[in-house]
C-alpha positions as CSV (number, residue, x, y, z in Angstrom):
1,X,0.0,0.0,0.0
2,X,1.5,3.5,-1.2
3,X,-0.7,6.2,1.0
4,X,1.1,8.5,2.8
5,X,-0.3,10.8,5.6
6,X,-1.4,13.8,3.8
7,X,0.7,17.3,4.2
8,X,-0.9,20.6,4.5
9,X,0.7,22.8,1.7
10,X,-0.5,25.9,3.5
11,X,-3.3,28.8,2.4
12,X,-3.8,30.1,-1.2
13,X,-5.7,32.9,-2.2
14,X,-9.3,31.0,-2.3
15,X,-10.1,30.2,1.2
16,X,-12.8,28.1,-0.1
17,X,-10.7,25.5,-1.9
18,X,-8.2,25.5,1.1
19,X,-11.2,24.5,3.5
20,X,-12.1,22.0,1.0
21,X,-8.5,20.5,0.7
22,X,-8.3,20.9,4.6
23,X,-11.3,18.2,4.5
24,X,-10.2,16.2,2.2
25,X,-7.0,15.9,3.8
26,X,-8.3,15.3,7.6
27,X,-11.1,12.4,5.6
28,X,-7.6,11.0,4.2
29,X,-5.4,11.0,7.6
30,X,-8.9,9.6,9.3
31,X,-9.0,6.5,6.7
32,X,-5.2,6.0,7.2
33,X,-5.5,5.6,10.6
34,X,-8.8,3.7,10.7
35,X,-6.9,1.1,8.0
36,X,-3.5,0.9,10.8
37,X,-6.3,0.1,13.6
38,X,-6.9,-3.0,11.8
39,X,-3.6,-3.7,10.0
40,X,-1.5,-3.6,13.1
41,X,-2.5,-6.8,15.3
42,X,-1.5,-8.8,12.6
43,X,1.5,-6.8,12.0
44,X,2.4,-7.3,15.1
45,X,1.4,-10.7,15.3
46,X,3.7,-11.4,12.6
47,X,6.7,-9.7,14.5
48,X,6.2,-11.7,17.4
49,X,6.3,-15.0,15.5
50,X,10.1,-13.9,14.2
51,X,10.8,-14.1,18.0
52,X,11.7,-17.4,18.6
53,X,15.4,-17.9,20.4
54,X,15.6,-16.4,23.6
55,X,18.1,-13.6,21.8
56,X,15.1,-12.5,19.9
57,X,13.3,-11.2,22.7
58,X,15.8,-8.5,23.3
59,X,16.6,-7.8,19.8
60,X,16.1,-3.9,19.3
61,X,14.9,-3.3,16.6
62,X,12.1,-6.6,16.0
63,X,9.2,-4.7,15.9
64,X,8.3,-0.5,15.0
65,X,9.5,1.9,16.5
66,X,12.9,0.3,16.8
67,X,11.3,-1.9,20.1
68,X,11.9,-5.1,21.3
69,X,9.4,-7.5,22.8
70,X,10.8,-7.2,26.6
71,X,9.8,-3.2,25.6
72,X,6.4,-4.0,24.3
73,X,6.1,-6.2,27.4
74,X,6.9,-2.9,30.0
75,X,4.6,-0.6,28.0
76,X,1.8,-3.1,28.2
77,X,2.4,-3.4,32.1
78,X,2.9,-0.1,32.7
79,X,-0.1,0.4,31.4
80,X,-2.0,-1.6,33.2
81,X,-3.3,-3.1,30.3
82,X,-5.9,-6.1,31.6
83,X,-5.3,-8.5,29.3
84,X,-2.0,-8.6,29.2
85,X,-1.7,-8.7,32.8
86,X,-4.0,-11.5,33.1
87,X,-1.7,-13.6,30.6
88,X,1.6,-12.5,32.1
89,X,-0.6,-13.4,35.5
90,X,-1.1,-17.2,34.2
91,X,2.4,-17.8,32.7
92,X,4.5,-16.6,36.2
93,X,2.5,-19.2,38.6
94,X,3.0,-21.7,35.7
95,X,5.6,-24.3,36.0
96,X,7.5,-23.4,32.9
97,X,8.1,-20.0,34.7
98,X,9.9,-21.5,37.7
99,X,13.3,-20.2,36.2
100,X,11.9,-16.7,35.6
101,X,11.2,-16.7,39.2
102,X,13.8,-17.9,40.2
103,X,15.8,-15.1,38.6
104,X,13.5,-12.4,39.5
105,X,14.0,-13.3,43.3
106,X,17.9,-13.4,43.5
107,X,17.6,-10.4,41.4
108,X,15.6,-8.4,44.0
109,X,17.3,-10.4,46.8
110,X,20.8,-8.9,46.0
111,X,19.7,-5.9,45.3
112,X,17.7,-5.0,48.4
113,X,19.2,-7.9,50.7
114,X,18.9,-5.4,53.9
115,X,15.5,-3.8,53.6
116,X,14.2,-7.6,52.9
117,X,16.2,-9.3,55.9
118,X,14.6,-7.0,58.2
119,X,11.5,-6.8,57.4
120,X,11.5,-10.2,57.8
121,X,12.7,-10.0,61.1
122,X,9.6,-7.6,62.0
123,X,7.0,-10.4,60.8
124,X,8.8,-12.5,62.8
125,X,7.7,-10.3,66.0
């Protein structure tokens, strides 16, 4: 597909015909972005199905944007997006997540060793 967003070339004398382009132009930009609502799942889609060794998920520049799927992973999160919290939900308390766990907590287990050891301590009173 060859459209391009359309580009404003600024007023000319007849008001009337730039109001007109104007419209046109906004009609245009409005089907463009109608047709990405539905083209980009699958685009995606597609992107993700390139990601299949473990490398892939960090590779930089997999999907638009120049993102990677770990990226597109945070901005779902952080967005508190329900579906993909639900999924992410299912797959850490799934077996095949035990590693991932695993990781996580001696991640967060060197990092704030102190802050956990004694708060641990206070439960314990």
């Amino acid at each position: 597909m060859n459209a391009r967003p359309p580009v404003y070339l600024g007023p000319t004398p007849n008001p009337h015909a730039d109001a007109e382009r104007w419209n046109d132009e906004e009609a245009e930009a409005d089907a463009l972005h109608e047709t990405a609502a539905v083209q980009a799942p699958g685009i995606v889609a597609r992107q993700f199905a390139k990601v299949v060794k473990p490398g892939d998920w960090f590779d930089k520049y997999a999907f638009a944007g120049g993102m990677s799927a770990d990226e597109l992973l945070y901005q779902a999160m952080e967005a508190s997006d329900d579906a993909t919290q639900a999924a992410f939900a299912e797959l850490m308390v799934s077996p095949a997540a035990q590693p991932l766990r695993e990781a996580i907590a001696a991640h967060f287990a060197k990092k704030n060793a102190f802050a956990i050891y004694t708060d641990y301590l206070e439960d314990l009173q």
